[in-house]
C-alpha positions in Angstrom: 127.3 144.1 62.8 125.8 141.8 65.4 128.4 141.6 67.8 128.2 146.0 67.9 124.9 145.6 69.3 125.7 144.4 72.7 128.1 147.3 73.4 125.3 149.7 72.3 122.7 148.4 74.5 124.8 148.3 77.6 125.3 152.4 76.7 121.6 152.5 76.6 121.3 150.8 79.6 124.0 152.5 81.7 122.7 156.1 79.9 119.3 155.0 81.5 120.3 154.2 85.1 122.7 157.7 84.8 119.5 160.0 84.0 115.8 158.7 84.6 117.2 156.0 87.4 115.9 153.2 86.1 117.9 149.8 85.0 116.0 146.6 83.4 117.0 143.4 85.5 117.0 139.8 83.6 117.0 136.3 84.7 115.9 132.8 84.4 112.3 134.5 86.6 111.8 137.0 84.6 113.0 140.4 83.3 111.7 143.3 85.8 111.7 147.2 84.7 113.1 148.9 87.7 112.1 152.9 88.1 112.5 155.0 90.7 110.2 157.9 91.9 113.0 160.5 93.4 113.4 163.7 95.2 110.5 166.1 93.7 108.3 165.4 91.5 108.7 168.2 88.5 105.7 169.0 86.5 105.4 172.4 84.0 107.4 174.5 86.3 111.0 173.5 85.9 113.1 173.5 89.5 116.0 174.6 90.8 119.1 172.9 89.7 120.2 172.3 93.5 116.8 170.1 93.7 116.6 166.5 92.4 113.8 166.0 91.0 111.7 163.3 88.9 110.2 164.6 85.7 107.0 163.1 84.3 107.8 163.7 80.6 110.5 161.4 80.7 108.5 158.5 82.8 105.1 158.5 80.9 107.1 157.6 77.7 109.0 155.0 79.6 105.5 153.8 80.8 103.8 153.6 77.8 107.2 151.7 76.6 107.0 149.1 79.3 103.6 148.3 78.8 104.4 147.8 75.6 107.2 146.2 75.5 107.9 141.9 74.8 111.0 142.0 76.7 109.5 143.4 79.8 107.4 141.6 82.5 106.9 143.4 85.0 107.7 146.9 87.2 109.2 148.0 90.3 108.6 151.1 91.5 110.8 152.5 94.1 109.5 155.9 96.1 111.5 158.2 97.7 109.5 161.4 97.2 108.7 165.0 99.0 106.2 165.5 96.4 105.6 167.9 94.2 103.7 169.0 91.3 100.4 167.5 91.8 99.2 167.1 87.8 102.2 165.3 87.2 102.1 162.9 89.9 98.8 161.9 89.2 99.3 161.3 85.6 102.7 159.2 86.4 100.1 157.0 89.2 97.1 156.9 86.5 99.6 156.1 83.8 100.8 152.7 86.4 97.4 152.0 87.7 96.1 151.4 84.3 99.1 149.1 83.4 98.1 145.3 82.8 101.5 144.5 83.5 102.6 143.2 86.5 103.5 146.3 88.7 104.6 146.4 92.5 105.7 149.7 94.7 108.2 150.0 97.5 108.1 153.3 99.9 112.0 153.8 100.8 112.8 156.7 103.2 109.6 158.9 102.3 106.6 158.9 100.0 105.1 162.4 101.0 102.1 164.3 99.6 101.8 163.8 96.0 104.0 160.8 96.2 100.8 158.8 97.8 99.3 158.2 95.1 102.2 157.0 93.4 102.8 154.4 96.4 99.4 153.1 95.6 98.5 153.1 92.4 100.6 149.4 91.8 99.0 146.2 92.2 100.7 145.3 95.0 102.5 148.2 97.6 105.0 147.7 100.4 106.8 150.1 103.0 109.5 149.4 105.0 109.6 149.9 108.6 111.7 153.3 108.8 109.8 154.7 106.2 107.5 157.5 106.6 104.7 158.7 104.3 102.7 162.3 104.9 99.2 162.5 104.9 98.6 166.2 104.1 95.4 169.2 102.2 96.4 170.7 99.0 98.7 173.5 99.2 100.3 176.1 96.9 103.1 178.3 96.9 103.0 182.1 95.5 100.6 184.1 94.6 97.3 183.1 94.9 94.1 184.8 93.9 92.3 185.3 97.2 88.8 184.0 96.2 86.1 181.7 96.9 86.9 180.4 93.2 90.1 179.4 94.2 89.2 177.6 97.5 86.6 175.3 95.4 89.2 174.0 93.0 91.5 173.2 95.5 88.8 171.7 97.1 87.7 169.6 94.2 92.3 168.8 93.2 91.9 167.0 96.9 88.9 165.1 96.3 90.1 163.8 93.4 93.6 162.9 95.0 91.3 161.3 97.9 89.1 159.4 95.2 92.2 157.9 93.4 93.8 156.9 96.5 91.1 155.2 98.5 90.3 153.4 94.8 93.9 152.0 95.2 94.2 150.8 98.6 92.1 149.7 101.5 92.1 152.7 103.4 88.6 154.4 104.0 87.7 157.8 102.9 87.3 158.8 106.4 90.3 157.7 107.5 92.5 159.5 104.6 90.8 162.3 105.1 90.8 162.6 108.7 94.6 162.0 108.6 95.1 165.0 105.9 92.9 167.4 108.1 94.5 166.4 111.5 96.1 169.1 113.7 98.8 168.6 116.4 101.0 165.6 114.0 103.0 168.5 112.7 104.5 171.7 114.0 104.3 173.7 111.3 101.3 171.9 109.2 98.1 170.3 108.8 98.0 166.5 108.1 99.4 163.4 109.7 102.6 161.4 109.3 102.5 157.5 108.7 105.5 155.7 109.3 106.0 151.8 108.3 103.5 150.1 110.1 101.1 152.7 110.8 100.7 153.1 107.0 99.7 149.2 106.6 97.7 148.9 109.8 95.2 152.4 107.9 95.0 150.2 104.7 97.1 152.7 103.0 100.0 150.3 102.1 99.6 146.5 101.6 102.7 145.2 103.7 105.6 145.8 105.3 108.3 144.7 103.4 111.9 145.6 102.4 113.4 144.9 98.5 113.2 140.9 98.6 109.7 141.0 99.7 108.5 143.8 96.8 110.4 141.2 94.0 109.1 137.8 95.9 105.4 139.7 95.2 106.4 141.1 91.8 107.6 137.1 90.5 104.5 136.1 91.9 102.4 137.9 89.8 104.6 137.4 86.6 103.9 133.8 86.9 100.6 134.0 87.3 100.1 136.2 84.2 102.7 133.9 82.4 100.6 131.2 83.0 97.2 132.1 82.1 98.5 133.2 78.8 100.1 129.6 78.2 
């Protein structure tokens, strides 16, 4: 019965990596949960099949499984993200900010709109230099009741986006805000672009950093917890 195990939970692993992305990494350091934030980010309305998308009822589970979890030490959250649905992004970054776990974040390629929060809400977050993250209001797409009802909530969905996101990183209220009302970044848009650097020098990201750097951080902080508990 025993040796049938191993077989299974290699299924289970390679089932895992196949639909949600994710893959759990051990060694003589430690063994990391790795799960990556991808394409859109689906909430309640399903999208088109031609999209890839992330969807949050599969990762708050997996969360909430991590966190739980004796065979797990830590996370590593990798971001390539357009955004998307803006409930669900902020429940997957609320879900990881209140994680006591060690957690660390990597912006690969993009970590637009939505996906901010998500870049920040880790312990520790890092960018690498090609990467580009966008800085942008609350927006919706179809219809829309023209109202002043409707302009106060998304007022209120963007100061809570701005409160989360200046809780999690160093960058000022001012700044974020001044970077999501800017004009003349963008052609078609309101709101700024950060790329690598400019993302760490605003206090948005912590460092600059490519794959080695987010797991040298991540070990880090796994020993440290490991050894306050001894």
């Amino acid at each position: 019965m025993e040796a049938n195990k191993e077989p299974e939970m290699k299924k289970q692993e390679q089932s895992q990596i196949v639909e949600l992305g994710s893959d759990i990494t051990k060694s003589g350091k430690g063994s990391i949960y790795t799960l990556t934030i991808i394409g859109q980010v689906e909430g309640h309305q399903v999208a088109p099949e031609t999209v890839k998308t992330t969807k949050y009822e599969h990762v708050l589970p997996l969360l909430a499984g991590i966190e739980e979890s004796d065979d797990i030490d830590g996370l590593l959250l990798l971001l390539n993200t357009v955004g998307g649905d803006i409930e669900a992004g902020l429940a997957i970054a609320e879900m990881i900010a209140g994680m006591k776990k060690p957690t660390v974040s990597l912006v690969l390629g993009g970590g637009h709109s939505i996906g901010i929060p998500l870049a920040v809400c880790t312990k520790k977050s890092f960018i690498t230099p090609t990467a580009s993250m966008t800085v942008h209001p609350v927006r919706m797409t179809g219809l829309v009741v023209g109202a002043p009802q409707t302009f106060r909530y998304f007022q209120r969905i963007q100061e809570q986006i701005a409160d989360f996101v200046t809780s999690n990183s160093r960058i000022s209220r001012e700044d974020f805000e001044r970077y999501m009302m800017a004009t003349g970044e963008m052609a078609t848009d309101v709101g700024t672009i950060l790329y690598g650097k400019e993302a760490v020098s605003s206090g948005l990201i912590d460092k600059l950093g490519g794959l080695n750097d987010a797991l040298a951080a991540l070990h880090k902080m796994i020993d440290k917890r490991k050894g306050k508990e001894e």
